[in-house]
C-alpha positions as CSV (number, residue, x, y, z in Angstrom):
1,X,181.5,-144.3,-14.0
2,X,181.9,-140.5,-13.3
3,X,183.4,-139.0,-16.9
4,X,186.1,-136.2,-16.0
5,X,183.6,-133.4,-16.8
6,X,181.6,-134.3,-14.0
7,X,184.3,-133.9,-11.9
8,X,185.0,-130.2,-12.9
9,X,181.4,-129.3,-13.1
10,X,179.2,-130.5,-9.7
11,X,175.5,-131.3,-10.0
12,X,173.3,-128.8,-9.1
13,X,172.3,-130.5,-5.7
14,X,175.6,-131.2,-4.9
15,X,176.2,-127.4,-5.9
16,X,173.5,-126.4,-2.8
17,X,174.8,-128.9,-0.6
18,X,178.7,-127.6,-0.6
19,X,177.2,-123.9,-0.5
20,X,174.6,-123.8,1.7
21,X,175.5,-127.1,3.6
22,X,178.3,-124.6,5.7
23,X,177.8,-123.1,8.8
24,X,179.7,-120.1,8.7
25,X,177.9,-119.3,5.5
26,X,174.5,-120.0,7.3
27,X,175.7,-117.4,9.8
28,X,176.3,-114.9,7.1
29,X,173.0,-115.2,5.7
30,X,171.5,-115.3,8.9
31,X,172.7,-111.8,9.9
32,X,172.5,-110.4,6.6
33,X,168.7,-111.2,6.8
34,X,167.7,-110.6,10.5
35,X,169.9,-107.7,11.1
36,X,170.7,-106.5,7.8
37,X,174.7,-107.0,8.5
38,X,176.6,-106.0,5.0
39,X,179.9,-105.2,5.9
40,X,182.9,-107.5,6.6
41,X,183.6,-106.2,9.9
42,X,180.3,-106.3,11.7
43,X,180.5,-110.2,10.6
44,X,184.4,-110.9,12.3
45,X,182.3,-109.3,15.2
46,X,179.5,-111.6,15.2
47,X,180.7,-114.9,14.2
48,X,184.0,-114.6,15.5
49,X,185.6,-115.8,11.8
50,X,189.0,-115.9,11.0
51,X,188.9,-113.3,8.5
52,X,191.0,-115.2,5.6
53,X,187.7,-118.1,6.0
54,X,185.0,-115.4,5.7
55,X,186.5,-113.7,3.1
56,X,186.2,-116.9,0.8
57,X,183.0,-117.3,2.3
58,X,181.9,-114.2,1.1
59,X,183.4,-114.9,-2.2
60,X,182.0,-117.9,-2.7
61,X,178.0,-116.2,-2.0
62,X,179.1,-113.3,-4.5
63,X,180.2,-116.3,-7.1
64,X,177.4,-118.2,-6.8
65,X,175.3,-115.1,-7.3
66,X,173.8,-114.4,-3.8
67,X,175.3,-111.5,-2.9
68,X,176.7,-108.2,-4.7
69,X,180.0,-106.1,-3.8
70,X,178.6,-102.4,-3.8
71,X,181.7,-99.7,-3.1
72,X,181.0,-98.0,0.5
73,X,181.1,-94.2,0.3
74,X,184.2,-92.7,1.4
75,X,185.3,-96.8,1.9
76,X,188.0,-96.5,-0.5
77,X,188.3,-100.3,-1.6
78,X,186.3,-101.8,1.1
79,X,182.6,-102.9,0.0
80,X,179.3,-103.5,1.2
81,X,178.0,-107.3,0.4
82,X,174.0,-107.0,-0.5
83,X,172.0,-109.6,-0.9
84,X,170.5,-110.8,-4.5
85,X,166.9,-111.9,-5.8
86,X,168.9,-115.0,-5.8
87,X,170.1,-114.6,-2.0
88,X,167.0,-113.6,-0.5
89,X,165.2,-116.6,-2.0
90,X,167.6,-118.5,0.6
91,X,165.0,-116.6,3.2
92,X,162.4,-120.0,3.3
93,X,165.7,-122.5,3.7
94,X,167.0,-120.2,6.5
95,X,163.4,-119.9,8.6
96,X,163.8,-123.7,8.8
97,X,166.9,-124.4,9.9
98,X,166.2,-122.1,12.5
99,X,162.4,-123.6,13.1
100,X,164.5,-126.8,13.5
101,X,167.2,-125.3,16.2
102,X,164.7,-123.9,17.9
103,X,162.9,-126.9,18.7
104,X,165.8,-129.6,18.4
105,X,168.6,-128.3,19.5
106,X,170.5,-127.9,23.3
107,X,170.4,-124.3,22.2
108,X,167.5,-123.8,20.8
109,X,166.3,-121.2,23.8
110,X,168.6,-118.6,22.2
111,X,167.4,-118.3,19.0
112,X,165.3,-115.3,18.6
113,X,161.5,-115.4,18.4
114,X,160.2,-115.2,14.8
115,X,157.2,-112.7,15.1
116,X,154.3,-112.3,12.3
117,X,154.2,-108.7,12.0
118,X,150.4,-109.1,10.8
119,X,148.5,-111.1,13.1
120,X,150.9,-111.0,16.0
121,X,152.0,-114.9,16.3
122,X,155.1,-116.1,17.6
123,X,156.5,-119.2,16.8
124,X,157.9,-121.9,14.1
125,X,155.5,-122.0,10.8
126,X,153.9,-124.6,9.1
127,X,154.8,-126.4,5.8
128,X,151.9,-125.8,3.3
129,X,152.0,-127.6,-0.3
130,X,151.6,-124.1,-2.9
131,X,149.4,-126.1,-5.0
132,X,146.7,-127.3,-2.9
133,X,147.5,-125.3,0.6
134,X,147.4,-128.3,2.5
135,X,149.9,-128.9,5.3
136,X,153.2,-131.3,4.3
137,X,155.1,-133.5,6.0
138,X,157.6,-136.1,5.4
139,X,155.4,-139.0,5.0
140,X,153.0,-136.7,2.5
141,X,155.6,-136.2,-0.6
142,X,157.1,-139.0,-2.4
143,X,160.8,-138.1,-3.3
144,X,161.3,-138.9,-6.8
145,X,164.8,-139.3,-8.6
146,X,167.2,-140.5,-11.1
147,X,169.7,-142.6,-8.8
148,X,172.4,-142.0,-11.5
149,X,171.8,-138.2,-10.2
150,X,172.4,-139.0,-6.3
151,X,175.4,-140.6,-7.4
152,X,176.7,-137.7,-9.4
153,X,175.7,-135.6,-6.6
154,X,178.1,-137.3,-4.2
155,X,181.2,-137.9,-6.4
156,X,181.1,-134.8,-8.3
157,X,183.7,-131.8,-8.3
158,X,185.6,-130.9,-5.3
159,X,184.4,-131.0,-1.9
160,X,185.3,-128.6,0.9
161,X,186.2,-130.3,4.3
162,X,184.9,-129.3,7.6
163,X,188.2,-128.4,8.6
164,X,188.3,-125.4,7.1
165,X,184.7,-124.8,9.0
166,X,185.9,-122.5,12.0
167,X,185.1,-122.1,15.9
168,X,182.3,-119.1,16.1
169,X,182.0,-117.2,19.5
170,X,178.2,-117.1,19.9
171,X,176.1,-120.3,20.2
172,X,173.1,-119.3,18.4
173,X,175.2,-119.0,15.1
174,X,177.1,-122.3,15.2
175,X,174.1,-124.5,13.7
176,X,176.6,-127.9,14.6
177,X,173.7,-129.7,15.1
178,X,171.5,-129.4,12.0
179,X,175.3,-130.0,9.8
180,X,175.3,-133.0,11.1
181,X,172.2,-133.9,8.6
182,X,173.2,-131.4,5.7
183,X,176.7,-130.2,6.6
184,X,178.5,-132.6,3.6
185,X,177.1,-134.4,0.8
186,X,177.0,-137.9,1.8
187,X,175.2,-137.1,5.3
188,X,172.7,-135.1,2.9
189,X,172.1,-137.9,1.1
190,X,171.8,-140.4,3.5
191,X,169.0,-138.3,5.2
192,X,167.6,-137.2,2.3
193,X,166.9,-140.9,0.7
194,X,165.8,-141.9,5.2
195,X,163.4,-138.5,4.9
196,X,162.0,-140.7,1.4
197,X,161.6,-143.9,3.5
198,X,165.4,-145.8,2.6
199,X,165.7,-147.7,5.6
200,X,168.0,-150.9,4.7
201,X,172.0,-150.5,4.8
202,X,171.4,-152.4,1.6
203,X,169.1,-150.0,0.2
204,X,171.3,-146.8,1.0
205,X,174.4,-149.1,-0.5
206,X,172.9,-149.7,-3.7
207,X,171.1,-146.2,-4.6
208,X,174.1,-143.9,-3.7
209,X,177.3,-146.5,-4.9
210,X,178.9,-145.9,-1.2
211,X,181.3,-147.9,-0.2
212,X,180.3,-149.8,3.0
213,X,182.7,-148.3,5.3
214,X,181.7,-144.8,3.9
215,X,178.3,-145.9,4.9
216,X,178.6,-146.9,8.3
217,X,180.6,-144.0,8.8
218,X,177.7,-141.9,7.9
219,X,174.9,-143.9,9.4
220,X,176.8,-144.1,12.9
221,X,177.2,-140.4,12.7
222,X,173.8,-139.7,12.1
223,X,173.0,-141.8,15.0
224,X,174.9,-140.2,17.5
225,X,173.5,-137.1,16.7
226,X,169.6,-138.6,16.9
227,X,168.7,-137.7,14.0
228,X,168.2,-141.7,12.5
229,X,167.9,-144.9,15.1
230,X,169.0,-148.3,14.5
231,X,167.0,-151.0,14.7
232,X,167.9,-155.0,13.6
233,X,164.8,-156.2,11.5
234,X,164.6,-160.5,10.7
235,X,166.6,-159.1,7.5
236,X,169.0,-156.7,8.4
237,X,169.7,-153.5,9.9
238,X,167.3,-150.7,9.6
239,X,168.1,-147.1,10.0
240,X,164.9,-145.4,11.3
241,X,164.4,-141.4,11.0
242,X,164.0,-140.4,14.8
243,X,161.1,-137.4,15.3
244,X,164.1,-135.1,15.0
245,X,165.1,-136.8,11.9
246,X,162.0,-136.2,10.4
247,X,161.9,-132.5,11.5
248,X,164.2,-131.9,8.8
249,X,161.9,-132.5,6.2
250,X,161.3,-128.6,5.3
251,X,165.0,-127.9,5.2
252,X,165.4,-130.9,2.5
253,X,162.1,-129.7,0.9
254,X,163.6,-125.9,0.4
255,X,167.0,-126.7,-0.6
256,X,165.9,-128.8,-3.5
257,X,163.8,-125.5,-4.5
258,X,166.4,-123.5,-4.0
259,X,168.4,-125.6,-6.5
260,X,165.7,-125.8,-9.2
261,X,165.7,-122.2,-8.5
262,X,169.3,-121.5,-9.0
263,X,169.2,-123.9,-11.8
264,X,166.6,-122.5,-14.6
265,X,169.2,-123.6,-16.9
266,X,169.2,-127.8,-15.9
267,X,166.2,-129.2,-16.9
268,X,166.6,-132.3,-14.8
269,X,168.4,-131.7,-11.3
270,X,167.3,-135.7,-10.2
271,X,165.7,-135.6,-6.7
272,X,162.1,-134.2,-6.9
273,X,159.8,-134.2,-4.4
274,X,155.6,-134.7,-5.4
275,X,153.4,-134.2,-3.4
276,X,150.9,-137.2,-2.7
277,X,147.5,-135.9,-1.7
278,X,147.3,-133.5,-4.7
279,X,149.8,-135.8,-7.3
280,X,152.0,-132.3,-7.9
281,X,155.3,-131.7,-7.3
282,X,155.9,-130.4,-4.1
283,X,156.3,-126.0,-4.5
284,X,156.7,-125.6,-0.5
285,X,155.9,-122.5,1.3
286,X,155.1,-121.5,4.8
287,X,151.9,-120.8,6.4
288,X,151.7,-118.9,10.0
289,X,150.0,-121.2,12.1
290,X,147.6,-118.0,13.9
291,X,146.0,-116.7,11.1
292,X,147.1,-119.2,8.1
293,X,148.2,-116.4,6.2
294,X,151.5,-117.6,3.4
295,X,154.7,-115.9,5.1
296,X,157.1,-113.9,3.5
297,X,159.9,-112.3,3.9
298,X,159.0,-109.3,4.6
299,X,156.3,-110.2,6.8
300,X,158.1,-111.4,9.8
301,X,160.7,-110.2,11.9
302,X,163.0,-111.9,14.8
303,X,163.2,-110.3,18.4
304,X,166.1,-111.7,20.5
């Protein structure tokens, strides 16, 4: 049983998940990053937000700690939102979903090229273990957890619903497809426990404490939106991660840095991820796939 201060204070994951598990937020960071967007208008302009949801948006990044309110000159009370150490460590997390759109979804064709300034390649990196530099995927890291912690994660504090997550007028920034895996805490969840190999309704039931029309709810939408297939096994039904399903591995695998990250505080957050080849836990990172150099930030840009 959830006590009531659980309820007032979210776990850490579920924390990430409500924050960065919004589109419109996405979108924000998105343009803050690739075209350096800081002021409120220039985002009504390219997301097409009602401006009473991107103002609590924007509130809710400057809470959290991502962003900073700096006074424009001559602006009088209007501001300029800048991004924090804490907001530009989002950077890794956002390079994936769009790796991911670009590949899985129907618009995939319009999101800009990502470019390494350096050796000149164009395309989605790879995900590299920081420990031993060896390329990761889902079935090379071991997700390791507390299930007391998933269920915490789920239940705890209050939830924002995806009705308050508007219409946006350019297809490149609605990301519907990839919020179908990480866009509320159960989906999250679900995927995250199918990207550690959960396959049984049973076995989803029992770790997470989810009712079972909760469940089915869950599992059907995640199978309309082919990221998990169904399959009946001589025991029950299996829910089997799809390739696109398993493409999400990276996005699971930053936002649980991102938490520890945004967490220093928490010494045990629940889900971790260990690598298996090396035995450590998993510090992702991404690797440009033409001259294996580590990416960062700063060494990439995106041409439309």
């Amino acid at each position: 049983m959830v006590d009531a201060s659980a309820e007032e204070s979210p776990s850490p994951v579920a924390q990430t998940i409500d924050l960065l598990g919004d589109r419109l937020t996405v979108a924000v960071l998105r343009e803050a990053f690739v075209d350096h967007v800081r002021r409120f208008s220039q985002w009504i302009d390219r997301t097409g937000a009602p401006p009473a949801i991107l103002t609590a948006r924007l509130n809710a990044l400057v809470d959290a700690g991502l962003m900073e309110r700096h006074p424009q000159t001559h602006g009088g009370d209007r501001h300029d939102y800048l991004l924090t150490d804490l907001g530009l460590a989002t950077w890794d997390f956002l390079v994936s979903v769009w790796s991911w759109q670009r590949e899985w979804s129907p618009h995939g064709a319009l999101q800009p090229e990502m470019v390494h300034v350096d050796c000149g390649h164009r395309g989605p990196p790879a995900l590299v273990c920081g420990n031993c530099d060896r390329i990761v995927g889902p079935r090379d890291a071991r997700l390791e957890m507390d299930p007391e912690s998933l269920v915490l994660a789920a239940r705890s504090g209050r939830r924002r619903s995806k009705r308050n997550s508007p219409p946006m007028s350019r297809a490149d920034l609605q990301f519907t497809e990839v919020m179908e895996a990480i866009g509320d805490r159960w989906s999250a969840l679900v995927t995250g426990l199918a990207l550690s190999g959960v396959r049984r309704f049973s076995e989803f039931q029992t770790i997470l404490k989810i009712s079972p029309t909760t469940l089915t709810e869950r599992l059907a939408r995640l199978t309309a939106a082919q990221i998990l297939t169904r399959s009946e096994s001589g025991s029950g039904r299996e829910y089997v991660l799809t390739p696109r399903g398993r493409g999400l591995f990276s996005i699971f695998a930053f936002l649980l840095k991102w938490t520890h990250l945004a967490h220093p505080e928490v010494p045990e957050l629940g889900p971790k991820l260990r690598h298996v080849d090396c035995g450590s836990w998993l510090e992702p990172s991404l690797r440009c796939r033409g001259c294996d150099a580590v990416l960062e930030r700063t060494s990439v840009l995106f041409e439309a």
